[in-house]
N, C-alpha and C positions, 0 to 999 in steps of 0.2 A: 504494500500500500504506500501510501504517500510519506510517512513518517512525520507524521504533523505531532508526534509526544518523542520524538528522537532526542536523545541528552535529560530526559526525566525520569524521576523517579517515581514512581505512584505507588502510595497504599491504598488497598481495596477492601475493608473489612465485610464478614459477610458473603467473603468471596466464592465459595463452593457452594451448588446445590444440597438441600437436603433430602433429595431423591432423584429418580431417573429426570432424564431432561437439561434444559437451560435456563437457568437463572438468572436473573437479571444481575449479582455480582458478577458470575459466572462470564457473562456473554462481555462486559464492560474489560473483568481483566483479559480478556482473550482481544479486545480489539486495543485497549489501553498496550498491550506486548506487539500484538501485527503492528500499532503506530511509533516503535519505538521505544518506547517507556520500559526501564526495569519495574516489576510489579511485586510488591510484597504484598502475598495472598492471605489475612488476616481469616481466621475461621476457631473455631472451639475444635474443631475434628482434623483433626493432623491429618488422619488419615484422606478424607475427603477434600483437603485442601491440598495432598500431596499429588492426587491422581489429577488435579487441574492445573499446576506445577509440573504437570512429566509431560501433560498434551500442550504445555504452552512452550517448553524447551524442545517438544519434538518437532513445532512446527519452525525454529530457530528465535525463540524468544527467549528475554531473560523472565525470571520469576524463581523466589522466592518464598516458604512457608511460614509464616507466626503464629503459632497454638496458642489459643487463650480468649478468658473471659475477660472482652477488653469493656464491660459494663465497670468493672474495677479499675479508678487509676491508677493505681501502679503498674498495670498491666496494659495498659496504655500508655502510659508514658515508656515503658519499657519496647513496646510495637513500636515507637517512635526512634529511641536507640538503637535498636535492630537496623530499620532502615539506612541512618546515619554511619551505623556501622558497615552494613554491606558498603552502602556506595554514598555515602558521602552528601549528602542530600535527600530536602522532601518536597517535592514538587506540587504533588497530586493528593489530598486525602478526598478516597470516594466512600459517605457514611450511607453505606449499605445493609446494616444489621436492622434487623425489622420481625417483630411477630405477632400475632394477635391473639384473642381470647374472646368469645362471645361474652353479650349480657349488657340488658341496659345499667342506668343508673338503680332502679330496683332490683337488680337481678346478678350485674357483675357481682363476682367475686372478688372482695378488698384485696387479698394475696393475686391474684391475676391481676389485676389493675396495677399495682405496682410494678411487677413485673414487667409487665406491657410498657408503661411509664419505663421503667429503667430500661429495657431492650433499646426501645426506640427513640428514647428521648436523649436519658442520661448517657446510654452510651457514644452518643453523638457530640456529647457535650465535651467528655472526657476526650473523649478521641481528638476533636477539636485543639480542646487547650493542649494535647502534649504536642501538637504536628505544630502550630502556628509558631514559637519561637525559631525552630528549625525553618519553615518558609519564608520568615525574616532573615534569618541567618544569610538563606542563598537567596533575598533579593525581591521574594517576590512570590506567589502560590496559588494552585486555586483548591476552594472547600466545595466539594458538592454534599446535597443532601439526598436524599429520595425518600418521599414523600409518597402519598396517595390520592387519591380522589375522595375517597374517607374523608382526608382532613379536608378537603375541598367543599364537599357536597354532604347533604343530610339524607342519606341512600337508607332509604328502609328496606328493613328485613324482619324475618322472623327472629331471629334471635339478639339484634342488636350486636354496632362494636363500638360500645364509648368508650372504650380505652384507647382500642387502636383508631378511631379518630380522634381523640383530644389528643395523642402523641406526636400524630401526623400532622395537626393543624400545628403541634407546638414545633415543629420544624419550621415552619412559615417564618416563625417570626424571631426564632435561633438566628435561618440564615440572612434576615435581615439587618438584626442585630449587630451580627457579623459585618457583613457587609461594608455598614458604617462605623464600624469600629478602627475596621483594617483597609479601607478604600484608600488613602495618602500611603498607606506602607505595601501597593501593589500586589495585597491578599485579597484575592473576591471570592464571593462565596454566593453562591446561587442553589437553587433547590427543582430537582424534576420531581414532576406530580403525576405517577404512574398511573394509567389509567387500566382498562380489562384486556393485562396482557395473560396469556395464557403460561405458567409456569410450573415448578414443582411443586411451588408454597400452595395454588390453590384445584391443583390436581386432583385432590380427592375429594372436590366438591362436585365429581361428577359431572355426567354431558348436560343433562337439563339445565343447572346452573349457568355452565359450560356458555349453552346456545340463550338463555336467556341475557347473559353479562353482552354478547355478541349483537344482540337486537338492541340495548340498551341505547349504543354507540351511534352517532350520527352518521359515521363512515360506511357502516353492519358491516366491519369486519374487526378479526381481533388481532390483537395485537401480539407481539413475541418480544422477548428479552433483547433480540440484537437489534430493536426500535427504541429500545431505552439509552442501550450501550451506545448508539451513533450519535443518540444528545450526550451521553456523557463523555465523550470525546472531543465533542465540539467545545463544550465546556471544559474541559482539559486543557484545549490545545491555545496557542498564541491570538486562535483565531477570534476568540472570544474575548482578546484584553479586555477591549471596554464593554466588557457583561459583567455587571456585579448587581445582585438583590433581585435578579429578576427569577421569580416562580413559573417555573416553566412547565404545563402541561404536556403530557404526550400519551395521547388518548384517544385520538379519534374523531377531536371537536366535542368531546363529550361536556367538559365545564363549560366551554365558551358558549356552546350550541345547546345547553340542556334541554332548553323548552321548543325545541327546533321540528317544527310542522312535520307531521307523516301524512 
């Protein structure tokens, strides 16, 4: 490919599927390595993060394993010295760790909600603070987030997900935060808002779901992880300097378009 992350370095937390398929970490660290970028693959599952690490060096990329529950800073912070340590820089943190839990506010479970909370929130936070000194170090970086349509839109269901949309809407305003925190010290930070892409994570919600998420969509069709990974590159690469704070859908027109005529 073109080498638009050639001389960077990117962390992908989140980075291996948790079943058969492509993931949206998944699919981000494989095009973040074809565009150049050494990739340190952040995952709880050595193992599962090893087998995305051998198909990334088979294809001639570099990459990378970090075992760990980087929901803990020190263990974040420590993913951040790992990096610096292979290669000397941190260019790229892509915050891809994400899970959810049914249940409205009646009905969630307090220990799930937290959880959910620290999966997607706090681990984003942490991860955040230990990469950004090092992004300053060499000059300059970009944060991304990934987000949902959850946090976007008020998507009924049978079971409710207030956790994982209050988690997801609290990215919104993380990567804003951000944004203007680090915009003079040439760190942007911007957030994609996944819309019904088809992956592992929501694979065993079967076809009917399946086809109904796919009618949802303004486009009626669905989407795949290497629709994510191509904004997240974009967002990666030089080509995006001046993109910082903006919340970027990729879905289908499904936020912009919701109430959009049949």
């Amino acid at each position: 490919m073109a080498g638009r992350l050639a001389g960077k370095v990117a962390i992908v937390t989140g980075a291996a599927p948790r079943g058969e398929g492509v993931g949206n970490g998944m699919a981000t660290a494989i095009l973040f390595a074809r565009e150049g970028a050494k990739v340190l693959l952040v995952n709880r599952s050595a193992e599962r993060a090893g087998k995305l690490a051998h198909q990334i060096t088979e294809e001639g990329g570099t990459a990378a394993v970090y075992a760990g529950d980087v929901a803990k800073e020190e263990v974040a912070e420590a993913m951040a010295k790992d990096a610096m340590a292979r290669w000397g820089r941190v260019d790229i943190l892509h915050n891809n760790v994400g899970i959810g839990a049914p249940g409205t506010p009646e009905t969630v479970k307090i220990e799930d909600w937290h959880r959910v909370i620290e999966a997607n929130l706090t681990t984003t936070m942490v991860c955040t603070r230990a990469c950004l000194p090092r992004m300053k170090q060499g000059g300059g970086g970009s944060v991304i987030m990934v987000s949902s349509i959850a946090g976007a839109l008020g998507l009924m269901g049978s079971a409710g997900a207030v956790a994982y949309a209050t988690a997801k809407a609290g990215l919104h305003g993380f990567t804003l935060s951000v944004a203007a925190d680090y915009a003079t010290q040439n760190i942007r930070a911007n957030c994609i808002v996944v819309g019904s892409v088809h992956t592992p994570m929501v694979a065993s919600m079967g076809d009917a779901a399946r086809e109904r998420r796919r009618q949802m969509v303004p486009m009626q069709t669905e989407g795949t992880a290497w629709d994510i990974a191509h904004g997240a590159v974009y967002l990666a690469s030089d080509e995006s300097r001046w993109v910082t704070g903006v919340i970027l859908p990729i879905d289908g027109g499904l936020v912009a378009l919701r109430a959009w005529p049949r």
